[in-house]
DRENDO-1510 file (C-alpha; in Angstrom, 1 decimal, always signed):
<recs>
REC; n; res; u; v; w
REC; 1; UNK; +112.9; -65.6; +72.7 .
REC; 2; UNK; +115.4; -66.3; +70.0 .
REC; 3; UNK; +115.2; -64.5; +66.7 .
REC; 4; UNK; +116.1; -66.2; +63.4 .
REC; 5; UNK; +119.7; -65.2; +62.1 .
REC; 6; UNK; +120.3; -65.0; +58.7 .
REC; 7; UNK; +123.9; -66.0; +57.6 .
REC; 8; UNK; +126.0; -63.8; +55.4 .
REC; 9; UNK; +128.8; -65.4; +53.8 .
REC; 10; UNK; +131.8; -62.9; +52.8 .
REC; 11; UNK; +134.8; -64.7; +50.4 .
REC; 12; UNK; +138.5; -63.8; +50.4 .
REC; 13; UNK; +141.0; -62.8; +47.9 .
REC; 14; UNK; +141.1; -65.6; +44.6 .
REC; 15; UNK; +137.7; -66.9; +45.0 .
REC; 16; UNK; +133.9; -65.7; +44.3 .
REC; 17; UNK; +131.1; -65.9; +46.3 .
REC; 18; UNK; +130.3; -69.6; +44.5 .
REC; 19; UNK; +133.3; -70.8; +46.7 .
REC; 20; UNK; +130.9; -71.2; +49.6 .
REC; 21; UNK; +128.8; -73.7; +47.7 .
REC; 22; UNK; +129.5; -76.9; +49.2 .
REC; 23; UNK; +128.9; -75.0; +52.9 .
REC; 24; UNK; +125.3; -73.3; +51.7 .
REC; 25; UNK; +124.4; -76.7; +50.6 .
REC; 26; UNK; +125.2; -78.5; +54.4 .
REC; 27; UNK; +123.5; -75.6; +56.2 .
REC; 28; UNK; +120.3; -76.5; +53.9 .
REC; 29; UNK; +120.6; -79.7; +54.8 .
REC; 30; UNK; +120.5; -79.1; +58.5 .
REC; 31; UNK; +118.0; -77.0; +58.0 .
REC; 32; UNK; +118.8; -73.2; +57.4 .
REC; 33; UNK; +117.7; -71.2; +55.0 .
REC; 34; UNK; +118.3; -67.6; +56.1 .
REC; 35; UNK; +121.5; -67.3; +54.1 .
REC; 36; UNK; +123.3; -64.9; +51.7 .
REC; 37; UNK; +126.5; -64.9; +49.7 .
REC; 38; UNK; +128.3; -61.6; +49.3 .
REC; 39; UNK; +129.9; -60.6; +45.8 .
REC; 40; UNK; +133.1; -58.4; +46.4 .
REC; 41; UNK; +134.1; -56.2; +44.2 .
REC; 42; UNK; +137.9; -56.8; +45.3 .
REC; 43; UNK; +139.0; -53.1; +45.0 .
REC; 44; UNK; +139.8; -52.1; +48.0 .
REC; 45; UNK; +138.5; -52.9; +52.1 .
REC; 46; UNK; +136.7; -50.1; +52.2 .
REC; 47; UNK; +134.6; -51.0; +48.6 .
REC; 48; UNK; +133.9; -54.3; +50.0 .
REC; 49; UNK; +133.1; -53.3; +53.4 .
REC; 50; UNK; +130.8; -51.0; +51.7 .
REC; 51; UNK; +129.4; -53.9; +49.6 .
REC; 52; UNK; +128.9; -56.3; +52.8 .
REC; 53; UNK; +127.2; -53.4; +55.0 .
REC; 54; UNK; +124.4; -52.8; +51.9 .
REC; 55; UNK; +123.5; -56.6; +52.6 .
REC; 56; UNK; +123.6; -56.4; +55.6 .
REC; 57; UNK; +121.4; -53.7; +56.2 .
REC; 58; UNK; +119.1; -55.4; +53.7 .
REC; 59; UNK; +118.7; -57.8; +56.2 .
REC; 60; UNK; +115.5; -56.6; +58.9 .
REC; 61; UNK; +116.9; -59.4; +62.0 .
REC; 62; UNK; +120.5; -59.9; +63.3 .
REC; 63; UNK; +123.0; -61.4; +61.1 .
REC; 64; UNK; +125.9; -63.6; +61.7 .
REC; 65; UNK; +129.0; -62.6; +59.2 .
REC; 66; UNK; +131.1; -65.7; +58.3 .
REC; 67; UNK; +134.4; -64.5; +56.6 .
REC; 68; UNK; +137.0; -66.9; +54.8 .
REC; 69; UNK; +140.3; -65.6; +54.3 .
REC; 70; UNK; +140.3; -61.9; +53.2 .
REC; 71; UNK; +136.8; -62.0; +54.2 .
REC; 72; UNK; +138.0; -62.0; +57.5 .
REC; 73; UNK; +139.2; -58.3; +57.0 .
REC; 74; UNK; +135.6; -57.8; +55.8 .
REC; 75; UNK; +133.8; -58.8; +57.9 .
REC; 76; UNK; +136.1; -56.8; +60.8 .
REC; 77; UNK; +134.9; -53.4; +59.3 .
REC; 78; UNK; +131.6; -54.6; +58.4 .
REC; 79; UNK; +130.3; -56.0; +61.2 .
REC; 80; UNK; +130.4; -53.0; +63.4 .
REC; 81; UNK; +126.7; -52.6; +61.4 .
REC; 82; UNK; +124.5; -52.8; +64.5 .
REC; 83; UNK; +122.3; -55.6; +63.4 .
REC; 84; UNK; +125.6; -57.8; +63.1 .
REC; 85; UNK; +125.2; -60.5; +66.2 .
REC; 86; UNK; +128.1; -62.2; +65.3 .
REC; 87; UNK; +131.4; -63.2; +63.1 .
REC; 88; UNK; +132.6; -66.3; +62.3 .
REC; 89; UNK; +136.7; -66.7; +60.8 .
REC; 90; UNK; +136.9; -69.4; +58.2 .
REC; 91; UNK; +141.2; -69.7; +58.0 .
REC; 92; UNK; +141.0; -66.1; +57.9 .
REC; 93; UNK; +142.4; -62.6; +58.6 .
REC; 94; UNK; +141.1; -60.7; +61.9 .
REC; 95; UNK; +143.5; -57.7; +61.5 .
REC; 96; UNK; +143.8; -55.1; +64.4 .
REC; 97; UNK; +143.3; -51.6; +64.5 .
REC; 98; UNK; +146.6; -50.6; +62.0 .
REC; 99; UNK; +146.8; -53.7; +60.6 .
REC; 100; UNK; +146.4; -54.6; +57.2 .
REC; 101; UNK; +146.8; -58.5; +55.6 .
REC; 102; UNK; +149.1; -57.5; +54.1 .
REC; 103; UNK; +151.1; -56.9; +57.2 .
REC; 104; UNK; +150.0; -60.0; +59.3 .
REC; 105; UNK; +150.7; -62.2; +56.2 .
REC; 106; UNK; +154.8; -60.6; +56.5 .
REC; 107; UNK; +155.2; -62.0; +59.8 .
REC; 108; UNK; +154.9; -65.9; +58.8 .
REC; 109; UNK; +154.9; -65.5; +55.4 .
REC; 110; UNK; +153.2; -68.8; +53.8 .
REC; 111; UNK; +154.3; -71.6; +51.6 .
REC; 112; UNK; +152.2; -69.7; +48.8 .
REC; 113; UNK; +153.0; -66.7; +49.0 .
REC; 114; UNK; +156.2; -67.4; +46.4 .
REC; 115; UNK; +153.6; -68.6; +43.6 .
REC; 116; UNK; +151.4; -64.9; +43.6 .
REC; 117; UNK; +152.1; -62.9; +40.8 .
REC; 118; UNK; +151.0; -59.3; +39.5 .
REC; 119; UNK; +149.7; -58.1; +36.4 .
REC; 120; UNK; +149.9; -55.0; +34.4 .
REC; 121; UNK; +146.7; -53.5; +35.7 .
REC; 122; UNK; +147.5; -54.1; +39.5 .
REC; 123; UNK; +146.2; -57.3; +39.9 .
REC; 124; UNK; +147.6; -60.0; +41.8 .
REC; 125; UNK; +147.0; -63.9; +41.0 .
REC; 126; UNK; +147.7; -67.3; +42.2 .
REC; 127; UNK; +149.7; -68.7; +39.2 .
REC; 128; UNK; +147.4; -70.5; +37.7 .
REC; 129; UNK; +149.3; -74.1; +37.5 .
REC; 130; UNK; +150.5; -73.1; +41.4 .
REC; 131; UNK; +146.7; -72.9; +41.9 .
REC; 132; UNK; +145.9; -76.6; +43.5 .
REC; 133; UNK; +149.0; -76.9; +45.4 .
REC; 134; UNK; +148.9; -73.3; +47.1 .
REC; 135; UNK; +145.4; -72.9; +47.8 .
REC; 136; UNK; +143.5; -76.5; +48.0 .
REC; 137; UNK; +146.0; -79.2; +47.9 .
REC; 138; UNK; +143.0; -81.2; +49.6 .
REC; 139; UNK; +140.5; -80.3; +46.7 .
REC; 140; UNK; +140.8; -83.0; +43.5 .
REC; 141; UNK; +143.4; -82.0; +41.5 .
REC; 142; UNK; +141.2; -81.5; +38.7 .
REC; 143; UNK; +139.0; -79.1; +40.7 .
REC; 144; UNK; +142.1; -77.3; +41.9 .
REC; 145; UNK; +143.2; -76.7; +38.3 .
REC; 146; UNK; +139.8; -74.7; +37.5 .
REC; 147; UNK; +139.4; -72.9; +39.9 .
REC; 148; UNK; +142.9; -71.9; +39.1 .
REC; 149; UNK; +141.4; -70.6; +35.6 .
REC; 150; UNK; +137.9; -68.9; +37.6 .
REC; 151; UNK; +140.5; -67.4; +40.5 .
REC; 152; UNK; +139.2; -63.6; +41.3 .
REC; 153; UNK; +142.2; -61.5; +41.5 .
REC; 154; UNK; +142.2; -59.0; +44.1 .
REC; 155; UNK; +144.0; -55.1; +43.4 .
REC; 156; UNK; +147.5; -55.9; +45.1 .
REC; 157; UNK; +146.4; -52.5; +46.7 .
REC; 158; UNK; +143.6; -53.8; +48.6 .
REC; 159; UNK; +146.6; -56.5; +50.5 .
REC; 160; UNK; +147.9; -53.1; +52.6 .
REC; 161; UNK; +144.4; -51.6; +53.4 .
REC; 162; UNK; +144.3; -51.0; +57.2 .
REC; 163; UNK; +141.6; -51.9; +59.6 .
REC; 164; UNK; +140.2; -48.9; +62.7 .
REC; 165; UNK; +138.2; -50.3; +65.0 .
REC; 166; UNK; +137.8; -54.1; +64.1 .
REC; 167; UNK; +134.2; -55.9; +64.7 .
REC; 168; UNK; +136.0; -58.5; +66.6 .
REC; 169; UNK; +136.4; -56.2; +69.9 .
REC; 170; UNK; +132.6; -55.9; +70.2 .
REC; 171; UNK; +131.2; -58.6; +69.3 .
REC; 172; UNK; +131.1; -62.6; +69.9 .
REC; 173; UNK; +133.7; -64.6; +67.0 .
REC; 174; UNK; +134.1; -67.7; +66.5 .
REC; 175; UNK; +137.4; -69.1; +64.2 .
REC; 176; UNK; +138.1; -72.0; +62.2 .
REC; 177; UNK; +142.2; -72.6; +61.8 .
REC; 178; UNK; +143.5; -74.7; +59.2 .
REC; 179; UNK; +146.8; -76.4; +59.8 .
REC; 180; UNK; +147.8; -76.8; +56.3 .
REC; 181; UNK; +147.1; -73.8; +55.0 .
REC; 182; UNK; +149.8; -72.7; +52.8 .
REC; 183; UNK; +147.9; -69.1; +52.3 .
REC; 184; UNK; +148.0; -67.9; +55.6 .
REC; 185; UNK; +150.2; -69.4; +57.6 .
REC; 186; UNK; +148.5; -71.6; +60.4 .
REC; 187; UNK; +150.9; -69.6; +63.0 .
REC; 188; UNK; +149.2; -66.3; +62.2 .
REC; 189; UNK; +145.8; -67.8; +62.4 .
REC; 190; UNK; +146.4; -69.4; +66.0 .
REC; 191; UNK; +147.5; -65.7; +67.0 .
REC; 192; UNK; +144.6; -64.3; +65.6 .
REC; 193; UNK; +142.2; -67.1; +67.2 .
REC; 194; UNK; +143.7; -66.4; +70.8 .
REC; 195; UNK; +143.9; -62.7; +70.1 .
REC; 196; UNK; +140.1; -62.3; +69.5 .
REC; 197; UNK; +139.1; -64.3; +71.9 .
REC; 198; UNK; +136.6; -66.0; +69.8 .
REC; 199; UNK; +134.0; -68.4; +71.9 .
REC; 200; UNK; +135.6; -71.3; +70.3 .
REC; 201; UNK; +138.3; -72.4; +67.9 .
REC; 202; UNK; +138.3; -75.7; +66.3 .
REC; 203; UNK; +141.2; -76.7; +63.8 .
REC; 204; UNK; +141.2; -78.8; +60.6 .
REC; 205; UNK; +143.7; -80.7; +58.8 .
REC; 206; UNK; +142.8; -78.6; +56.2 .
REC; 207; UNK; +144.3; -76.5; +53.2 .
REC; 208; UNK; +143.5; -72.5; +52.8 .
REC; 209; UNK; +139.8; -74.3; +51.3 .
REC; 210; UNK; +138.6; -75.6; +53.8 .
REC; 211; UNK; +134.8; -74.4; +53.1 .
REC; 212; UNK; +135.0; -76.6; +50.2 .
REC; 213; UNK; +137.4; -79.6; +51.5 .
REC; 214; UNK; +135.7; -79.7; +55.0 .
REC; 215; UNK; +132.3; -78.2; +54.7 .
REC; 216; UNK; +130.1; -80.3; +57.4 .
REC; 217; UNK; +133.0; -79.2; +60.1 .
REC; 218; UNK; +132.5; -75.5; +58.8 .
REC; 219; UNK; +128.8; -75.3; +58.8 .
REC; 220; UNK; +128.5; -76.8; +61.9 .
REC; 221; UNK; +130.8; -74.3; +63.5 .
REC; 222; UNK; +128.6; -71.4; +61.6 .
REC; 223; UNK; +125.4; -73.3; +62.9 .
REC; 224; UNK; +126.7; -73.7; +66.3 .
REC; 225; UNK; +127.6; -69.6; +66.4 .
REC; 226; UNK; +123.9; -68.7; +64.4 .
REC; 227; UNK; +122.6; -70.7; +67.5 .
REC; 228; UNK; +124.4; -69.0; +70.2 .
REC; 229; UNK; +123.7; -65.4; +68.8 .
REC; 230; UNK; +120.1; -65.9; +68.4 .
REC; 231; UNK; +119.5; -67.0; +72.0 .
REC; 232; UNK; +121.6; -63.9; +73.0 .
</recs>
């Protein structure tokens, strides 16, 4: 008998957890309700693993972990948690054990990666005014200049943190590839699609946002992977 699944949605590097909206409003739609956004902290992996695991083990049924971006390194520690059914990769990282982003992102290194600069206190930013063309060229212009302002810097630290024994080798993923990202190059991500083996890839003519440019492709990929794990 299939068990409901409840969704936990884990952001990357320059964005909050509201950066999921437009996807938690088209799995309401089609009908799901079981769904949490996580808050990271942006410290380090290991604070945000830690952050993701406490939700998850809030959680009393099996949950599917959707990751976009950094998230995807997230979700790789966190979802070794043993009510974890699932992982979904939204244009995301899926680092091996050793790997860090920071090291997959130096192999193709993207069309953004020239417009991230650091701070004083160890932060690193999207330039603001660089914002909409390196992160969601497909998002209104307007849009992509505030959420330029709102952007949630990561510690430049957290960009070499190293993933052990990555989720991904246990359990079912799924990945989404954008082929106009220009903050992790759409090369890396096809490696990292094939590499996991993930039950299916789709790809979008999409920028590094694609949970807010394409958000009925994205939820139905998470739908289609909540509906796979439950039945398992």
């Amino acid at each position: 008998m299939s068990q409901p699944v409840t969704i936990v949605l884990v952001h990357g590097f320059w964005g909050g957890a509201a950066h999921w909206s437009r996807v938690i409003l088209e799995l309401r739609r089609q009908g799901h309700t079981a769904i949490r956004a996580v808050e990271l902290p942006l410290t380090s992996l290991a604070d945000d693993a830690e952050r993701t695991r406490k939700m998850v083990a809030q959680v009393a049924g099996p949950v599917l972990l959707v990751g976009h971006s950094y998230g995807g390194a997230v979700i790789s520690v966190a979802g070794n948690a043993p009510n974890v059914a699932g992982l979904v990769y939204i244009a995301a990282f899926a680092p091996d054990a050793g790997e860090s982003p920071g090291s997959i992102t130096q192999e193709h290194p993207p069309l953004g990666a020239a417009n991230l600069e650091g701070d004083s206190d160890g932060y690193l930013w999207v330039k603001p005014e660089q914002y909409h063309d390196s992160f969601c060229q497909d998002l209104d212009a307007e849009e992509g200049a505030v959420l330029g302002v709102v952007q949630k810097a990561p510690l430049a630290s957290t960009f070499g943190d190293t993933v052990s024994d990555p989720a991904w080798k246990h359990k079912p993923s799924w990945y989404q590839i954008s082929s106009a990202d220009r903050m992790i190059s759409p090369v890396n991500q096809e490696r990292m699609a094939t590499r996991l083996q993930a039950r299916k890839v789709i790809t979008l003519n999409a920028s590094h946002a694609s949970l807010a440019s394409r958000p009925v492709e994205v939820a139905a990929l998470i739908l289609e992977a909540a509906s796979a794990v439950a039945q398992a």
